[in-house]
C-alpha positions in Angstrom: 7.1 17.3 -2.4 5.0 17.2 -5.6 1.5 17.1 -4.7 -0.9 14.2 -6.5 -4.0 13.9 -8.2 -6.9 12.1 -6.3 -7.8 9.0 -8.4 -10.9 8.3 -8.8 -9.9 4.9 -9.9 -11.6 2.4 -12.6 -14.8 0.6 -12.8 -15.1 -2.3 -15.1 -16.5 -6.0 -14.5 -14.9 -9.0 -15.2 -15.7 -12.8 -15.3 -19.1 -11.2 -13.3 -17.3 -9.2 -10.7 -17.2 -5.8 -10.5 -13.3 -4.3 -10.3 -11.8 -1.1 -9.4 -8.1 -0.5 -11.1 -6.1 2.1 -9.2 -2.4 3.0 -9.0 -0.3 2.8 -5.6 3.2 3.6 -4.8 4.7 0.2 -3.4 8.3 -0.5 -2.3 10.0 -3.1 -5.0 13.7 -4.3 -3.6 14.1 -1.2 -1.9 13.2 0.8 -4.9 10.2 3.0 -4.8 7.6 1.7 -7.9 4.4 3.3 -9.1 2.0 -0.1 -9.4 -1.4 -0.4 -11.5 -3.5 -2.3 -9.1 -7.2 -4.2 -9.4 -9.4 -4.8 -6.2 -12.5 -7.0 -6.4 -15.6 -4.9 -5.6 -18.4 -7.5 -5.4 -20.8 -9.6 -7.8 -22.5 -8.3 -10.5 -25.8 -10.1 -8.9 -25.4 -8.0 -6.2 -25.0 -4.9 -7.0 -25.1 -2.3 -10.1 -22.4 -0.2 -11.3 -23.4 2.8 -9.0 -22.9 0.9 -5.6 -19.8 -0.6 -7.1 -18.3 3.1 -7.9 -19.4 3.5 -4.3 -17.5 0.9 -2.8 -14.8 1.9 -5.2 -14.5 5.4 -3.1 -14.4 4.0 0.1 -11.8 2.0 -0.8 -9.8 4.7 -2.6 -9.7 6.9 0.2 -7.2 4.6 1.8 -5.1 5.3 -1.1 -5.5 8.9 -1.4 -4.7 10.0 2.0 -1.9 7.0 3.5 -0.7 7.3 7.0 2.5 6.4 6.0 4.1 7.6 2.7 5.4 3.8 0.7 9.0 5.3 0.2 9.3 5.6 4.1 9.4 2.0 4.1 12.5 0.1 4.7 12.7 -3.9 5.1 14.4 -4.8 8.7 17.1 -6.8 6.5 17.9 -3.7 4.9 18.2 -1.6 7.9 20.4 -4.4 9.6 22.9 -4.8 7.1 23.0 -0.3 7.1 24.0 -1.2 10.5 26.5 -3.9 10.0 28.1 -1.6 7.4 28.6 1.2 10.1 29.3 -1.0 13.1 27.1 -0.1 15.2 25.0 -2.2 17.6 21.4 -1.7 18.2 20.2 0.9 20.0 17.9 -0.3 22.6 14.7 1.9 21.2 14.8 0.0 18.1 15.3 -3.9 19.6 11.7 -2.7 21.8 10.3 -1.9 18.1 11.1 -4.9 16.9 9.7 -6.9 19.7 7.1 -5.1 19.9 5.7 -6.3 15.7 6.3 -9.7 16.9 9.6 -10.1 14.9 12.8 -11.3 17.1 
């Protein structure tokens, strides 16, 4: 798998907010997408462009080491109709998962 670059991620303000605009891999209609992102930091009042890049690398160190990869991902409608298709009933490991989120 090809390794990635850590972003570091940009810092701009905005309408007097400071921003942080990062890319994330995100799951689009079962297609795997590469998404430019923006994620309010805080005011501009409160804080200056250093404590913003701060809170900037907290926040991209979520990004840069996920616990899941995004193209592991797979709606439950997709994986129902897979198992329409092939005819198979669900196994009972995977009715206790779905329970289990809350989804019946």
């Amino acid at each position: 798998m090809k390794r990635k670059r850590e972003q570091q991620g940009t810092i701009f303000a905005k309408c007097g907010m400071w921003y942080v605009r990062y890319s994330d891999s995100r799951v689009i209609d079962g297609q795997l997408q590469r998404k430019r992102l923006a994620k309010q930091l805080g005011s501009i009042s409160d804080m200056k462009k250093t404590q913003a890049r701060l809170e900037a690398k907290r926040f991209l160190a979520t990004i840069n080491s996920p616990s899941l990869p995004a193209g592991n991902a797979v709606k439950l409608v997709a994986f129902v109709d897979i198992s329409r298709v092939l005819n198979r009933r669900f196994a009972p490991q995977h009715c206790a998962v779905i329970v289990r989120c809350g989804n019946n």
